[in-house]
C-alpha positions, 0 to 999 in steps of 0.5 A, a space after each residue: 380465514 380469520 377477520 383480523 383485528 387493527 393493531 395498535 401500540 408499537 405498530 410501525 407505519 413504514 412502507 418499504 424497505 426490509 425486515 428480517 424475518 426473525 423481527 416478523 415472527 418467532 421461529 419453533 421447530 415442530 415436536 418430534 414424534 412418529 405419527 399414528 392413524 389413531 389418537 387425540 392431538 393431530 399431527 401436521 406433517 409436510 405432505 399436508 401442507 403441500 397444497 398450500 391448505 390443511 385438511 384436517 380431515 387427513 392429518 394424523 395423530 401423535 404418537 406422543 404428546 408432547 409434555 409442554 403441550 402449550 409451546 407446540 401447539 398451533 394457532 391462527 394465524 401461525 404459517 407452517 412451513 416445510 424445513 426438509 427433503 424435497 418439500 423445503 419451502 412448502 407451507 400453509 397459512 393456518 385458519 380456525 386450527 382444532 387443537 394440534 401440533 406439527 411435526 419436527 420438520 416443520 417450522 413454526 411461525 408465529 407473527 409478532 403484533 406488527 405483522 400478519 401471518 396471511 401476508 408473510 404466507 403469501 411472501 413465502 410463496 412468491 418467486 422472490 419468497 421462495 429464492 430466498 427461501 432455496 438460497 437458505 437451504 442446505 445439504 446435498 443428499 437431504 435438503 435441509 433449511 435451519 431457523 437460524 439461516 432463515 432467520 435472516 430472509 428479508 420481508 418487505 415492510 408494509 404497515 399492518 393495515 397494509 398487510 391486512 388488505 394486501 393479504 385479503 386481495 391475494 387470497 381472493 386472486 388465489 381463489 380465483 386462480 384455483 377455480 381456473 384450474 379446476 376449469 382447466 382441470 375439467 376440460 382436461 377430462 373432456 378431452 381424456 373423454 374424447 380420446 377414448 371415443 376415438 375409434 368408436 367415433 371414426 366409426 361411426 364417422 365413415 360408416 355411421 350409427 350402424 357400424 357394429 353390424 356393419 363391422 360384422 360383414 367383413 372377413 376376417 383374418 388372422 394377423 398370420 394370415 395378412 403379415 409377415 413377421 419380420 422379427 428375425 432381423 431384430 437386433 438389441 443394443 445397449 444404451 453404451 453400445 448406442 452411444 457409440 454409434 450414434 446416427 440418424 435412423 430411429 432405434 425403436 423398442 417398445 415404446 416406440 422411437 427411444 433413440 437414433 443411431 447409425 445403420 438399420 435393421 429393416 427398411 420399407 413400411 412396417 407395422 410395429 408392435 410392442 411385445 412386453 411391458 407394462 403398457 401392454 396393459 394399461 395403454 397410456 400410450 400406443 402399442 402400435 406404430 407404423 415406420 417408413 424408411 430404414 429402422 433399428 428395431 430391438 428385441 422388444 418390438 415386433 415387425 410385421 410387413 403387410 400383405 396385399 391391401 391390408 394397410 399397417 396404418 389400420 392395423 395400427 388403429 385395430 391394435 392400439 384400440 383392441 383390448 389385448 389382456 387376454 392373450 397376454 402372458 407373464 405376471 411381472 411383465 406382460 409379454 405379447 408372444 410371437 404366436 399370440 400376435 399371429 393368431 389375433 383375429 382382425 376384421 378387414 374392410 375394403 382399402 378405402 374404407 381401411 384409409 377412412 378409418 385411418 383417416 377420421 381417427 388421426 383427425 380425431 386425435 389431431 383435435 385431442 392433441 390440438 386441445 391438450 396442447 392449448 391446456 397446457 400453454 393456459 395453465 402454464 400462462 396462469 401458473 406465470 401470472 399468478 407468479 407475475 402477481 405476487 412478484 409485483 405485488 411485494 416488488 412495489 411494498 419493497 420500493 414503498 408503494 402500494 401494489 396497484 392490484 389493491 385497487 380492486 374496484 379501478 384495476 382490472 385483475 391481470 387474470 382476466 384475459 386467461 379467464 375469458 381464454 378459459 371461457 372461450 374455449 369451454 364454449 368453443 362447441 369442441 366438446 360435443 358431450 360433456 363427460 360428466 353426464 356419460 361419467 358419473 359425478 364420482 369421477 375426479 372425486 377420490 373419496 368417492 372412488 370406492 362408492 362409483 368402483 362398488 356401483 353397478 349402476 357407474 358402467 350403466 351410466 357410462 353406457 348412456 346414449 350407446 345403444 350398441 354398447 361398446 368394447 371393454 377397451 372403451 369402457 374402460 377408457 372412458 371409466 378411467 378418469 374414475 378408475 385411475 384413482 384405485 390401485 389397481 386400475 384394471 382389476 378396480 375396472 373388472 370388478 365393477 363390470 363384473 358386478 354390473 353383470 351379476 346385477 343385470 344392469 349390463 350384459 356381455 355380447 359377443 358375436 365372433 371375436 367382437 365383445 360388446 358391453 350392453 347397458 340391458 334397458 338400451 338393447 
């Protein structure tokens, strides 16, 4: 940000009170012209003001330039703001701007000498700031926000030296806040790290370092073998069909429970799996789940009834953390047929080894639930505070006092107590391993993305500590953080470890069905 220089002349000293913004600032639709991915005069556009900054780096070109070059172009100080669509009332306060314009539809806001830009940017931002903003807003289809309407928006009046200190302190607490969420951001992917170690670490929990060989002395069955599918009962119903029978008894399909109505098609304890979808696939969620009691199963889920000792509880956990592409069909919508899911090949330990494994991944997951829902309510606590700041701040200018937070050195920051709740919980010793030293660094990093896809040594790295290896469910689960940034997530997924392999870095062990990928210098 640019330091600004005092003001001089017609400065008004008021503190208090309104003024319109039209009294602020000028108000200039952007030029209109198509952007291009080559050119000489970038083009800001709404989505590069979304987050508040501009990086210069991603902003396209113009098409055309504008003839009057010099009444479109930007220039510090000027605040750049959102005028249509789903994106009214985003905007960007603009520092050191190279030689640009913005598009038609974007405002431009040009502060008059009594006014700064930052503090009219941060306004804007605030709670009160954006209502006023909504409140200007018209069109039902296509939302669209006119000068003329907010011309009128109200601006707390401050005296310039005011505006100045109380911008500076905002953007400092701004930082402050964006730092946070990276933190959060972060422990977000410990987390995302420590769900895909789930079945390898229950495991290990019960049967220890070994387990890989130990897993190989079970028998093994096919699911045919060990269940009785129960698909013949299965009765799909329309949304309407539901809605005029609603009940108690849930209505699963592939996801899982999607509805409750009246009746049931099965009743006792069944393990069910999803039969098609895309999920099949990407496993963001469970494709196995156990039901008690009486259920409605659709034409989306396959039953299966347990035979003997075989737990659905651990048949639920063998499934959801097995890679199944494999033995999918379909293009479009991968489908797990019938026949395919009865040739499955599981191996099956002892009942109470069957109720252990169970046992440590629930807690394991229980712990990755426990820790994702304390993110949430941190991050949901610095969003409000950070709101609850600007509120107060422009709250106090309106009744003509100084926002106490401009007293950095007496008053402590309201974002304290969430830092050291941020603080606490990073050295709270959940997180036994820290991703970035199992994930390389280009996680979270999109413009590194291509680089880690392209690397061998990336599925090495993530081998790291792992003499046994593991599946390629796993790895690829613990390479999602890096993977989920392509296009293609799994393909992005099978080219690395395919260059892994042509490498030598990593090798692909199989003994029976279990698949394992070795790091070669750990075997």
């Amino acid at each position: 940000m640019a330091e600004p220089s005092p003001r001089g002349g017609g400065q008004r000293e008021r503190l208090g009170g309104f003024s319109p913004l039209s009294e602020t600032c000028t108000i200039r639709l952007g030029w209109s012209t198509a952007a291009s991915e080559t050119g000489y005069l970038p083009l800001v556009r709404s989505s590069d003001i979304a987050s508040g900054e501009i990086d210069w780096q991603k902003v396209p070109y113009c098409r055309a330039e504008p003839p009057n070059l010099d009444e479109f172009l930007i220039r510090d100080g000027d605040v750049l703001l959102a005028r249509t669509g789903a994106s009214v009332g985003n905007l960007a306060y603009v520092a050191d701007p190279p030689r640009a314009v913005c598009a038609s539809y974007i405002l431009r806001l040009r502060p008059t000498k009594d006014w700064h830009g930052l503090y009219l940017a941060h306004y804007l931002q605030s709670p009160e700031g954006q209502r006023e903003i909504r409140r200007r807003a018209e069109g039902a289809a296509i939302v669209n926000l006119s000068s003329k309407r907010l011309s009128s928006l109200p601006i707390p009046h401050a005296p310039y030296q005011v505006q100045v200190h109380l911008a500076q302190r905002l953007s400092q607490l701004k930082k402050t806040v964006v730092s946070a969420s990276e933190r959060l951001k972060r422990i977000e992917r410990q987390i995302a790290w420590l769900r895909a170690q789930t079945s390898d670490l229950a495991y290990e929990r019960v049967l220890g370092p070994s387990y890989v060989a130990a897993r190989a002395t079970w028998p093994k069955n096919k699911i045919a073998e060990i269940t009785i599918n129960r698909d013949n009962r299965r009765v799909p119903m329309k949304a309407s069909e539901r809605a005029e029978r609603r009940g108690v008894t849930p209505y699963y399909g592939a996801s899982g429970v999607i509805d409750h109505v009246e009746g049931q098609t099965h009743n006792g304890r069944y393990l069910l799996v999803s039969e098609d979808g895309n999920n099949l696939s990407s496993r963001r969620t469970s494709i196995a789940f156990v039901s008690y009691g009486p259920i409605w199963a659709n034409n989306h889920v396959h039953v299966l009834e347990c035979r003997g000792s075989v737990s659905p509880e651990y048949l639920a956990f063998v499934l959801n953390h097995t890679d199944l592409r494999r033995f999918l069909t379909g293009t479009v919508q991968p489908k797990l047929t019938k026949a395919a899911l009865a040739g499955l090949t599981v191996a099956i330990p002892d009942a109470i080894t069957q109720e252990s494994l169970v046992e440590a991944a629930e807690d394991l997951e229980g712990t990755c639930d426990a820790l994702q829902a304390t993110i949430v309510a941190l991050g949901e606590r610095l969003r409000s505070t950070w709101q609850s700041i600007l509120f107060d701040a422009f709250s106090a200018v309106a009744y003509g006092r100084e926002p106490r937070i401009m007293d950095s050195a007496t008053t402590e920051s309201p974002l304290e107590p969430i830092l050291t709740d941020i603080a606490d919980l990073q050295d709270s010793g959940e997180f036994s391993v820290d991703p970035e030293d199992s994930v390389p660094a280009s996680a979270g990093h999109a413009d590194e993305l291509s680089t880690a896809i392209a690397n061998p040594a990336t599925i090495a790295e993530a081998l790291l500590g792992r003499q046994e290896g593991c599946s390629p469910e796993h790895l690829f689960r613990i390479l999602t953080p890096t993977l989920e940034r392509s296009g293609d997530p799994i393909d992005a997924f099978y080219d690395m470890l395919k260059h892994a392999v042509a490498s030598g870095i990593a090798e692909e062990v199989r003994n029976g069905d279990d698949i394992r990928i070795v790091a070669v210098s750990k075997r």
